[in-house]
C-alpha positions as CSV (number, residue, x, y, z in Angstrom):
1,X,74.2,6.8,-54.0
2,X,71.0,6.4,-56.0
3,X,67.5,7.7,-54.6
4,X,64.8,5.3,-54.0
5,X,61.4,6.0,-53.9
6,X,58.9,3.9,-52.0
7,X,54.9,3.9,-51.8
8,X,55.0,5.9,-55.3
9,X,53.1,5.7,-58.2
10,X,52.7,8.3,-61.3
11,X,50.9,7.9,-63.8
12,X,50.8,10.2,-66.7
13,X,48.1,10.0,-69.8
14,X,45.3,8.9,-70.1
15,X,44.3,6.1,-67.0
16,X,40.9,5.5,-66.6
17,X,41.0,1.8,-66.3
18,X,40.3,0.8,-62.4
19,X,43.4,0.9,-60.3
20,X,43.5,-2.0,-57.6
21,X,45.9,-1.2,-54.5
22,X,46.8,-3.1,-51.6
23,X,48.5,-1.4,-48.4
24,X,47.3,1.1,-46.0
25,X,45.9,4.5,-47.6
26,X,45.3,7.7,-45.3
27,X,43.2,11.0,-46.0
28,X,40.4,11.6,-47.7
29,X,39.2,8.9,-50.3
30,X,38.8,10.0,-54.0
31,X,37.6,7.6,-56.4
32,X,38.4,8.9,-60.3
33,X,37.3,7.5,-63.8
34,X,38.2,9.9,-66.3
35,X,37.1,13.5,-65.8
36,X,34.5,12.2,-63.4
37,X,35.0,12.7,-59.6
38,X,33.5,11.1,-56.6
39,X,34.0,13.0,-53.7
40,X,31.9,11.8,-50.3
41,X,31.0,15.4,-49.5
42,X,28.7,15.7,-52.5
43,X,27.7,11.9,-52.5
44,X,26.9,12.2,-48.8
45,X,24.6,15.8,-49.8
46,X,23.0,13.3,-52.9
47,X,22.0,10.7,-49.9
48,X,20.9,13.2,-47.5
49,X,18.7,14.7,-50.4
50,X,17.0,11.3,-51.4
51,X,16.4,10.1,-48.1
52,X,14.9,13.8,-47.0
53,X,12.7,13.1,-50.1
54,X,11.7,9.6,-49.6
55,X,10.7,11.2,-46.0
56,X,8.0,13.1,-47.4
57,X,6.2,10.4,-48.8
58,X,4.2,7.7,-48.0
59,X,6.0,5.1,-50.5
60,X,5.7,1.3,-49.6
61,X,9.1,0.3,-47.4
62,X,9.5,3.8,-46.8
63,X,11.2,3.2,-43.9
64,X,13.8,0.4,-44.9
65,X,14.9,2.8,-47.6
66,X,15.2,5.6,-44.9
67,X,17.3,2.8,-43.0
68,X,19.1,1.7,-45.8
69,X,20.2,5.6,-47.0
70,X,21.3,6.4,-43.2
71,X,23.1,3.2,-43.3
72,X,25.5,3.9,-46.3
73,X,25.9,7.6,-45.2
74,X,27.4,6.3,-42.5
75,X,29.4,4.3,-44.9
76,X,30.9,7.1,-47.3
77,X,31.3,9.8,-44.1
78,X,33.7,6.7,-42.8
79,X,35.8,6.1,-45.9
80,X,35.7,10.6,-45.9
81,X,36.8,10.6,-42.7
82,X,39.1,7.9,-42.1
83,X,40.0,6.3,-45.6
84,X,41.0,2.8,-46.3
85,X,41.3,2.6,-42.9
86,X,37.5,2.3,-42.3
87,X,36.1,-0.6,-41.8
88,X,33.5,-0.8,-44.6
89,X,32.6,-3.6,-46.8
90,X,31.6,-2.6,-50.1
91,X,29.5,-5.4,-51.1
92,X,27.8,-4.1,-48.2
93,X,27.7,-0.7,-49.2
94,X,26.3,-1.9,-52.2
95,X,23.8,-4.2,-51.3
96,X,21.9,-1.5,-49.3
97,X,22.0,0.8,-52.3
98,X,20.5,-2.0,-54.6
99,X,17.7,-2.7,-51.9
100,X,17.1,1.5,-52.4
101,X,17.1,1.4,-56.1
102,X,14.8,-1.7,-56.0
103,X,12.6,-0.1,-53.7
104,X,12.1,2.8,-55.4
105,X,12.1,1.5,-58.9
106,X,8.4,2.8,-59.4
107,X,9.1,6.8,-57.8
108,X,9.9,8.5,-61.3
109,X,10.2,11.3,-58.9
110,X,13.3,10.3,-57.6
111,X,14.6,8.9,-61.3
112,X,17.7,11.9,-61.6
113,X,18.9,11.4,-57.7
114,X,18.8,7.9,-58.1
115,X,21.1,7.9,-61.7
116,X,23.9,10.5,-60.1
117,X,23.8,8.5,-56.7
118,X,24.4,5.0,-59.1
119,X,27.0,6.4,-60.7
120,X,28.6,7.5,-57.6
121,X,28.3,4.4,-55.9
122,X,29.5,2.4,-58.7
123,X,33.0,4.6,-59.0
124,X,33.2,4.9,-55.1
125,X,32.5,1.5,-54.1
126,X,33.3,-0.1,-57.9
């Protein structure tokens, strides 16, 4: 009788090409690219950081960025807390983070949140 294994992939090396999947996924959702790790927790704390920022200023389309950050926290807390299962549309997702970026293209005071939240949303939402 031989064993058969179903819904299993291991991959051993180095893999940092993107992996595509198709299926139902469940529990938390971990995007990797080589060493680098994007987990929602800290990209939701990077949001929340910006967007408490942004807050405390009186920047032109202050608001739509406010709207736009509460927006795709809402995104990342539902692929966190229900996975592939969520119902979010990453061309969405990152359409709302490209209005951000463009909006605040100008605040050099803003410049590092803005890199580590780009690099997050690029491996989280690809």
């Amino acid at each position: 009788m031989s064993e058969r294994y179903h819904n299993r992939i291991d991959i051993g090396g180095d893999s940092t090409a993107p992996i595509v999947q198709a299926g139902r996924n469940d529990g938390v959702v971990v995007a990797a690219s080589g060493d680098a790790r994007v987990v929602p927790d800290q990209l939701i704390a990077l949001l929340d950081q910006l967007r408490a920022g942004v807050g405390r200023t009186d920047l032109r389309g202050r608001e739509v960025v406010e709207d736009s950050l509460a927006d795709l926290t809402e995104d990342v807390r539902a692929l966190r807390d229900r996975g592939a299962a969520a119902e979010v549309n990453a061309a969405v997702a990152k359409s709302r983070w490209e209005k951000v970026r463009s909006l605040l293209g100008g605040a050099v005071q803003f410049a590092p949140l803005v890199v580590a939240i780009s690099g997050h949303i690029e491996k989280l939402f690809g």
